[in-house]
N, C-alpha and C positions, 0 to 999 in steps of 0.2 A: 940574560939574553939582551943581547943590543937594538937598536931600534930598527938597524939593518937588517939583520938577523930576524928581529921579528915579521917585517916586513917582506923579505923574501918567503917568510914563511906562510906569510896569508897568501902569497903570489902562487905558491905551489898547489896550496889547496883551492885556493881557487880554478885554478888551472883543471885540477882532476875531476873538479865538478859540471867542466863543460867538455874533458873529451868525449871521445868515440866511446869507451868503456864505461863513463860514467851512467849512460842510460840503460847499458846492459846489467850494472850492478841497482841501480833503482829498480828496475822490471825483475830481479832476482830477488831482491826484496821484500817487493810489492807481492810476489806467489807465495812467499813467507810469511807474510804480515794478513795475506786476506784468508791463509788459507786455515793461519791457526784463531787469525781472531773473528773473521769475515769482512766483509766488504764493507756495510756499514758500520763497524765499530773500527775501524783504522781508519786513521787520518794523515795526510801527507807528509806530515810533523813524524806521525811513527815511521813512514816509508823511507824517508831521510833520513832517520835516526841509524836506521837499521842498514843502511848503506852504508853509512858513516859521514853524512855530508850534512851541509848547513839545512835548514826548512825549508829555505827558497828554493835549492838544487831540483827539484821535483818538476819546476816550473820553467826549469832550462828547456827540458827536452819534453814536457807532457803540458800540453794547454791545463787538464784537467783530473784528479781521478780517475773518472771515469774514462777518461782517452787512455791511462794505462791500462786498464781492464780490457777496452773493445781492445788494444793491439796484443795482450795477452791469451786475451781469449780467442781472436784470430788467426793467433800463428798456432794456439792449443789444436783447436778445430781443424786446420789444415794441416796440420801433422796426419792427426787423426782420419784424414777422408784420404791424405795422400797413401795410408797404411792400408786402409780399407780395399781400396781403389786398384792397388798392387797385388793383390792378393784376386780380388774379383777377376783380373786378367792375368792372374796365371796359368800356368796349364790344370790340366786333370781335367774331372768330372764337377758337377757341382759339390758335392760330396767331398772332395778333394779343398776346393774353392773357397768353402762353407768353413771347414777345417782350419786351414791356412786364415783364413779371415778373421776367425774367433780369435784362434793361437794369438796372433800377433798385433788385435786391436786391445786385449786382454792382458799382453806382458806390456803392451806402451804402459795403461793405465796401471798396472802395478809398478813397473820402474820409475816412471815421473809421477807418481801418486800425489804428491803434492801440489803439482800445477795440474792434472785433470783435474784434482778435487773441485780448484779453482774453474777452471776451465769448464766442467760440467755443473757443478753446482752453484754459479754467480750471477747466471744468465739474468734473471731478475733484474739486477742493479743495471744492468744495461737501456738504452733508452734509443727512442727513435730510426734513424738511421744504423748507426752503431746496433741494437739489437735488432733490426731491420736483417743486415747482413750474415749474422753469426745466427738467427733462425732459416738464413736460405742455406749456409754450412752444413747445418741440420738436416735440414729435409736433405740433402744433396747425398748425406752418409747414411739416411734411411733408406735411399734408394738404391742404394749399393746393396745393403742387406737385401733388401727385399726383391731384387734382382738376381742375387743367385737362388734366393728360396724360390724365386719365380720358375727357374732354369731347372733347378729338380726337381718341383713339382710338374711341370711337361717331359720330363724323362723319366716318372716314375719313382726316382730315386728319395723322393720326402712324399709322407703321406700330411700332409697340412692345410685343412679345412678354409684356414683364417688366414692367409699372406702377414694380408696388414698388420694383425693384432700377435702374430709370432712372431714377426718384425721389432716392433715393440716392444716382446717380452725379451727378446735375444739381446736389446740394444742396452735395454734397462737392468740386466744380468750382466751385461760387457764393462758398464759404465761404472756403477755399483763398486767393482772392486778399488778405484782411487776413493772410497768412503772406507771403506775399512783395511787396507791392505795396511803391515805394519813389515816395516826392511828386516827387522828382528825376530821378525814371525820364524815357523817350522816351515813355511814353504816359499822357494823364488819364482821371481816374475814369472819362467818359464812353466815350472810345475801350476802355476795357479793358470795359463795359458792354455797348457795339455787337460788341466784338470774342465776345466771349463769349456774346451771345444767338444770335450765328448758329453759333456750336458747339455749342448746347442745340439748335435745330431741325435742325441734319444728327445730332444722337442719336436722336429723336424721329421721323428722315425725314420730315419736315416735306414734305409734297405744293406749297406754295409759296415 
C-alpha cells in the first residue's frame, strides 16, 4: 500500500466516524454491549470496538457514557409511553383500552427485547438530571396504566380493590418480558402480547 493510498484511507475512516450514521451505529452498539454485558462492565473502548471505530469515535458524538444511556433510555421510554398513550385514546370501552394497551406495550418489549432490557433495566446508572427525566417518563406511563384502570373501575367493568398497586403489578408483568423473551423461543412478540393482555384482565376481573 502507498503512502497515498494509506492516507486516503485513514481519510475515509475517519470521515465515517463523524458522519450522521456513525452515532446511530455507536447507540446500536452501546444496546449491544450494555445489554449483554451491563452498563457498568462496558467501557467506551468496547462501544467503539463493537461499532467498528477507533476508542475516541464515542467522544465525537457523546460527551460521556452515560450521555449514551440517558439518550437511549429516552427515546426507549418515549417509544414506550407514545405505545401506551395510543392505545389509552383509542376507542372501545376500557376493557377494550386495557386490551389494546397490554397487546402492544408487551409485543414492543418482546420485538426490541434487547434495548427495553436496556431501557428498563439500566435506570440505576443514570444520575441527576438525566435520571431526573427518564423517572418523570416513568411516572408519566404509570399514569396511563392507571387511568384506564381508573375508567373501568367507575363503569364497573374491573373489580380492583388497589388502583395503585395493580398498576404496578401490570406494569412489572409488561416490562419483565425484555428479561426473558428469546426470538428463538416457541412464541412471537404478538402471541406473548395476546397471551399477556388476557392475564392483565383476569387481574383487573375484567366483567368481559
Amino acid at each position: 500500500m502507498t503512502a497515498a493510498e494509506q492516507t486516503a484511507g485513514d481519510e475515509s475512516r475517519s470521515w465515517a466516524e463523524v458522519s450522521p450514521d456513525a452515532a446511530r451505529r455507536l447507540m446500536s452498539a452501546a444496546v449491544e454491549a450494555f445489554a449483554e454485558r451491563g452498563y457498568h462492565a462496558t467501557t467506551t473502548r468496547d462501544i467503539a470496538g463493537r461499532a467498528g471505530m477507533s476508542p475516541a469515535a464515542l467522544y465525537i458524538h457523546y460527551k460521556t457514557k452515560e450521555e449514551l444511556l440517558h439518550r437511549i433510555s429516552r427515546i426507549g421510554h418515549e417509544k414506550a409511553l407514545e405505545i401506551l398513550a395510543t392505545a389509552a385514546g383509542g376507542p372501545g370501552d376500557a376493557t377494550d383500552r386495557l386490551t389494546d394497551a397490554v397487546r402492544s406495550f408487551v409485543r414492543w418489549h418482546a420485538a426490541q427485547h434487547t434495548t427495553a432490557r436496556v431501557v428498563q433495566y439500566e435506570l440505576d446508572a443514570l444520575s441527576g438530571e438525566a435520571r431526573a427525566e427518564i423517572v418523570a417518563l416513568r411516572r408519566r406511563t404509570d399514569a396511563v396504566i392507571r387511568g384506564i384502570i381508573d375508567d373501568g373501575v367507575r363503569a364497573g367493568e374491573f373489580d380492583v380493590p388497589d388502583v395503585p398497586g395493580t398498576t404496578l403489578a401490570v406494569l412489572s408483568l409488561c416490562v419483565d418480558v425484555a428479561r426473558w423473551f428469546n426470538a428463538a423461543g416457541s412464541r412471537t412478540p404478538d402471541e406473548v402480547g395476546a397471551l399477556y393482555a388476557g392475564l392483565v384482565l383476569r387481574m383487573v376481573g375484567a366483567k368481559k
